[in-house]
C-alpha positions, 0 to 999 in steps of 0.5 A: 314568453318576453314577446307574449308579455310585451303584447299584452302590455300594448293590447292593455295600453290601447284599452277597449273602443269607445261606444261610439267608434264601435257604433260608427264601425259596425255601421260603416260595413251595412248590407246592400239591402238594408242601404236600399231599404234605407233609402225608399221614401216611405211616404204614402203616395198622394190620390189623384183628385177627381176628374175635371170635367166630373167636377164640372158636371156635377156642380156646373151642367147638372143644374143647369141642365135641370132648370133649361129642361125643367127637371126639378132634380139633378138626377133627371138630367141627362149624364155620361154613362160611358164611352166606346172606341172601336176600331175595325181592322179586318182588311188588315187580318184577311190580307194575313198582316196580323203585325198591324192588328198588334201595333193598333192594339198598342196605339189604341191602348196609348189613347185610352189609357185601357187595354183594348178588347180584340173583337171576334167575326160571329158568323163568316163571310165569304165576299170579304174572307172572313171566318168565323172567330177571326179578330178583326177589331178592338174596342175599349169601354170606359168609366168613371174617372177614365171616361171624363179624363179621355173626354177633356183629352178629346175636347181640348187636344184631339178635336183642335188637331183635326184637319179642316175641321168645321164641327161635328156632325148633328146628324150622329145621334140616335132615338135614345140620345147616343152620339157617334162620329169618327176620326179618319186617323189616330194622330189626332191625338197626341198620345201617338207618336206621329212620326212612329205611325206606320199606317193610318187607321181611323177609330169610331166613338161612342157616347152612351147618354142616360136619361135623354129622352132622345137626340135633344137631350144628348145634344144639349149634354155635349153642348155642355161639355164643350162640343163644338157642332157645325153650325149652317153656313151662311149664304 
């Protein structure tokens, strides 16, 4: 009885916790998942801004264009619809290394920014041992704010690192003001590790051009944008 009295004398000396202990107490044993949850910035991420080259066109090429054609609108100018790389691997398939078909479907991925296509043979072909459904390409289709980002890339990195390089071929547009030219090798651009690459593979690009009324009209677009041409060599 001594001993109980004596506890309850010292529980009443000590008195209760002050608020503030016990806050700082309970606080002190948090779960982990509230200590995380805590600690994420809930910030809203900030948008990315339109494209350069976007930008460009719309307040720069646009009207320019329309007075160098004598378009009294800017929407008559020619524009960028999109752009195509392709890439053709079927000697790689029919030779039974699919492994090369996968390690350019990740390069091609790096340059584009886009998951690549894998393009199937219509119809078999014999002499080169192609069957009929096979994958023997990859293609990438791109727009809007992906397209003008890969064409700036294009322009200010990929076409300076070519070797050799002496312009762009005029030769590559058709009736309806399209562009086609290609690359020999996919470290031009330097999304590509070079010095992972295990074998080189070429690519071909397609600019689709409305309202070009022919191969002019594309030009001058390109030209707009930073194309650099070949120029005839002077004798």
């Amino acid at each position: 009885m001594a001993d109980q009295e004596n506890k309850e004398q010292k529980k009443e000396k000590k008195g209760p916790k002050p608020e503030g202990q016990q806050a700082k107490a309970k606080g002190a044993k948090k779960p982990k998942g509230e200590a995380a949850a805590e600690a994420v910035d809930e910030t809203p991420a900030i948008p990315a801004g339109p494209a350069r080259l976007a930008v460009r066109y719309k307040n720069e090429i646009a009207p320019a264009l329309a007075q160098q054609l004598g378009y009294k609108s800017t929407l008559a100018v020619p524009r960028l619809e999109k752009i195509v790389i392709s890439m053709g691997l079927g000697k790689f398939v029919t030779a039974g290394d699919k492994g090369k078909l996968e390690i350019a479907e990740k390069e091609l991925s790096q340059i584009a920014g886009q998951k690549p296509v894998r393009c199937k043979a219509k119809k078999a072909v014999s002499n080169f041992k192609v069957r009929e459904g096979q994958e023997t390409g990859l293609k990438v289709t791109l727009r809007g704010s992906r397209m003008y980002e890969f064409l700036d890339r294009l322009i200010s990195l990929a076409i300076p690192r070519v070797k050799d390089f002496r312009g762009l071929p005029k030769d590559g547009f058709d009736k309806n003001g399209n562009y086609n030219f290609g690359f020999t090798e996919q470290t031009v651009f330097p999304e590509v590790d070079a010095a992972a690459v295990t074998f080189q593979q070429g690519m071909n690009i397609t600019m689709v051009i409305n309202n070009a009324r022919g191969p002019e009209g594309g030009r001058e677009l390109l030209k707009a944008f930073g194309f650099p041409f070949e120029t005839p060599e002077k004798n």
